[in-house]
C-alpha positions in Angstrom: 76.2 85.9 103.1 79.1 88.0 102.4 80.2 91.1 104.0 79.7 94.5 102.2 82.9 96.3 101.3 82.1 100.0 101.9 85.5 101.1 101.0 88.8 99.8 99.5 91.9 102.0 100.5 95.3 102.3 98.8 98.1 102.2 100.5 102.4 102.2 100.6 103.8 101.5 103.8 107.3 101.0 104.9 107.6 97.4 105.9 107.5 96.7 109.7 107.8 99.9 110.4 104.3 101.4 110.5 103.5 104.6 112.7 100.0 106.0 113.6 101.3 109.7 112.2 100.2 112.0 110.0 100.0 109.8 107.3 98.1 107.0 108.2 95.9 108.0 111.1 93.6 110.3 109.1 93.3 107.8 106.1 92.6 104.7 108.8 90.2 106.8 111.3 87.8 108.2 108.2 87.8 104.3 107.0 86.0 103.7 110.9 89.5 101.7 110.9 91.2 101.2 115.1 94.8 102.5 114.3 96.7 100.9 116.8 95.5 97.3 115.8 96.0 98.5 111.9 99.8 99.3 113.0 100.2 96.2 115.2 98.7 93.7 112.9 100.8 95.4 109.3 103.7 95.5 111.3 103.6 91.3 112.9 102.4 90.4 109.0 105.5 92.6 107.1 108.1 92.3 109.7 109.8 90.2 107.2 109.8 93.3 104.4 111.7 95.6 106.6 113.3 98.2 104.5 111.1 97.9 101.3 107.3 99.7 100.6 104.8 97.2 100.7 101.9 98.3 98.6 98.8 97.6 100.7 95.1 97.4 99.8 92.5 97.1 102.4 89.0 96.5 102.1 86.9 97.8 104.7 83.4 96.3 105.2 80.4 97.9 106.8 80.8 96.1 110.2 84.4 97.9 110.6 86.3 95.0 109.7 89.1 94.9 107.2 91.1 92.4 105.2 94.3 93.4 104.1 96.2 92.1 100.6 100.1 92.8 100.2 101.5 93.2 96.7 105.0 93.2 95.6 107.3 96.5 95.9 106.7 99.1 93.7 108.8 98.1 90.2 110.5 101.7 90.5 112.0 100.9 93.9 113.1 97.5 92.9 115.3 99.0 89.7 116.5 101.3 92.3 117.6 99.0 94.7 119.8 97.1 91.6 121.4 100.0 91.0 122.2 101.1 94.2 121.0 104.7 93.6 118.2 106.7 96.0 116.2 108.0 93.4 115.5 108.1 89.4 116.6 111.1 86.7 115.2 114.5 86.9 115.8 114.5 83.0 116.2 111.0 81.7 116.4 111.2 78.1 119.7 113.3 78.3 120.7 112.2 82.4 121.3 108.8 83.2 121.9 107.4 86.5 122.9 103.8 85.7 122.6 100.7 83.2 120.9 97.4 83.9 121.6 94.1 81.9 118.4 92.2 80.3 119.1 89.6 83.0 118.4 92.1 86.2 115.4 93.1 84.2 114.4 89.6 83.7 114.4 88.9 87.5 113.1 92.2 88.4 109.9 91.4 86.4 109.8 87.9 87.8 109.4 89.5 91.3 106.7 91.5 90.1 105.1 89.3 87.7 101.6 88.4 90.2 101.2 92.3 90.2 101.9 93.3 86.7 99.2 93.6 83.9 101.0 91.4 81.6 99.9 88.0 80.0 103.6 86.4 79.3 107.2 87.6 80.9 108.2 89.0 77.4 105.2 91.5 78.3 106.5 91.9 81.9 110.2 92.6 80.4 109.0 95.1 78.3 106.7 96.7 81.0 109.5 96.7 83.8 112.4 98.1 80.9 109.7 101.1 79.8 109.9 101.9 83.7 113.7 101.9 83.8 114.1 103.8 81.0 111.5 106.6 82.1 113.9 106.8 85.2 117.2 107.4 83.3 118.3 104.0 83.1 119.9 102.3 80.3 118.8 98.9 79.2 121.5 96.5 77.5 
């Protein structure tokens, strides 16, 4: 019989780089979740994704054990990183920070295609170039 899940958590996480602070401890220990082993065993599984924020969902079941699934950065963070920049327009209609060809869109949105709600990459473009441009980026 399969276990019960009594509650799915949400989570962004630096990769590797895990701490049992302020931000996770209280989210984990509420879940009936052991902290260290949370932060040894994300850490050993992302070690490869140090640098970038690994979207994390974990399902908790009733006998305290958890499964964890990683998804694909965060498509805000990966237009960021092609541009170079730290961080997105305060006023992006009139601001821009930056300009990104159709092909860096193109490969952005095949990166986050598994995580995307899209049913063909034309979908995915558009989806991943609606982000960009609500950041201050021009598409060209």
């Amino acid at each position: 019989m399969a276990k019960k899940v009594t509650k799915v958590l949400k989570l962004q996480i630096p990769g590797g780089k895990a701490v049992p602070g302020q931000s996770l401890g209280p989210v984990l220990g509420g879940a009936g979740i052991n902290i260290g082993e949370f932060v040894k065993r994300f850490n050993d599984e992302t070690k490869d994704r140090v640098g970038d924020i690994v979207p994390t969902i974990v399902d908790v079941y009733e006998d305290r054990t958890y499964n964890l699934t990683y998804k694909t950065e965060p498509a805000a963070n990966l237009i960021l990183k092609a541009l170079g920049k730290d961080k997105g327009s305060g006023k992006p209609n009139t601001a821009k920070i930056g300009t990104l060809t159709k092909a860096q869109i193109q490969a952005i949105a095949e990166k986050k295609m598994a995580d995307l709600n899209a049913g063909d990459m034309d979908a995915a473009i558009k989806i991943i170039s609606g982000t960009a441009r609500s950041m201050g980026v021009e598409v060209k």
